[in-house]
C-alpha positions as CSV (number, residue, x, y, z in Angstrom):
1,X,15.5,-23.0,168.9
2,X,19.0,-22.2,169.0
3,X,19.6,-23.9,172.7
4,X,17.8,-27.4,171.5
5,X,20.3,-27.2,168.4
6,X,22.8,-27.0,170.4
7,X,21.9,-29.4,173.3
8,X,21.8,-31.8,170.5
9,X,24.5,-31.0,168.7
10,X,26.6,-31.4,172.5
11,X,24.8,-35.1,172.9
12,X,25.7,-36.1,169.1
13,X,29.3,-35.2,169.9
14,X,29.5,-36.8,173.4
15,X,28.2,-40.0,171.6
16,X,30.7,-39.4,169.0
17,X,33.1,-39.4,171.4
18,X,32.1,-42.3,173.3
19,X,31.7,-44.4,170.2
20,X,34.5,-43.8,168.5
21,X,37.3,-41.2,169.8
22,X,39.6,-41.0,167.5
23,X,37.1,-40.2,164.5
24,X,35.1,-37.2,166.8
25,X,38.3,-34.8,166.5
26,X,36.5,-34.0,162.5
27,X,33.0,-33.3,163.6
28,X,34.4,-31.4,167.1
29,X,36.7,-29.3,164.3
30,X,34.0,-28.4,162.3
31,X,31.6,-27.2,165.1
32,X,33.9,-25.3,166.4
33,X,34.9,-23.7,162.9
34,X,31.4,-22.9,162.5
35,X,31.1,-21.4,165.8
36,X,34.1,-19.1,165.5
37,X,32.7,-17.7,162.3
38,X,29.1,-17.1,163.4
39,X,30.9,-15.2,166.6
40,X,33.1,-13.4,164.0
41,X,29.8,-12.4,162.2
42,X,28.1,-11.5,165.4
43,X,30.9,-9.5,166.7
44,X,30.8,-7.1,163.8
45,X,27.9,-5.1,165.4
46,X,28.9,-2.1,166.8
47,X,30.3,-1.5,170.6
48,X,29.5,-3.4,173.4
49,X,26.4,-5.1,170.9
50,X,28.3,-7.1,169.0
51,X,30.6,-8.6,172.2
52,X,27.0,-9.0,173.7
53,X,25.8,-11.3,169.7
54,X,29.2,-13.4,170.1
55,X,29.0,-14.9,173.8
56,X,26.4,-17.6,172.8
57,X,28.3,-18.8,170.1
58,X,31.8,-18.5,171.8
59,X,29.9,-20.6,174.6
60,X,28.6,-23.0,172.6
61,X,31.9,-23.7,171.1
62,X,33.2,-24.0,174.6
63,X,30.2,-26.8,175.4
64,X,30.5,-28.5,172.2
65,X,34.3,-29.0,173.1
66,X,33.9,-30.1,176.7
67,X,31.3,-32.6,175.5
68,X,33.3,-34.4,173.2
69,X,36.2,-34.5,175.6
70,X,33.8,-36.3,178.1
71,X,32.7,-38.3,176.0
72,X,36.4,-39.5,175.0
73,X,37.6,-39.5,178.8
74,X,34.3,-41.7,179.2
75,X,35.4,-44.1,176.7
76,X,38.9,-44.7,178.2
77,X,37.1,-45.2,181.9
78,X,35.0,-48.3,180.0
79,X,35.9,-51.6,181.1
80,X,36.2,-52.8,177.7
């Protein structure tokens, strides 16, 4: 469940990005904000565990990002 959220999360910033660049750096903030502190919140377990609970959010911070970023680089490649 976590992976569609994502995935549509990605496709809802790309668009953003596409659509209107200059308004998607808000929405890309708070994504990633939320991300960092669901990794923070994950990291607290114990040892190698709680590396092991951050990675998928730390990724999909990293995919959120590079989404929007397309999405803008798109955008300035449009003939119009």
């Amino acid at each position: 469940m976590l992976v569609v959220a994502i995935v549509g999360v990605c496709v809802l910033l790309f668009l953003l990005g596409l659509v209107a660049p200059r308004l998607s750096w808000w929405p890309q903030k708070g994504v990633a904000k939320s991300m960092t502190k669901c990794a923070e919140w994950a990291g607290k377990a114990p040892g190698r565990a709680g590396r092991w609970c951050a990675k998928p959010f730390r990724t999909s911070r990293k995919a959120a990002e590079k989404s929007t970023q397309a999405g803008r680089k798109s955008r300035s490649k449009l003939p119009f």
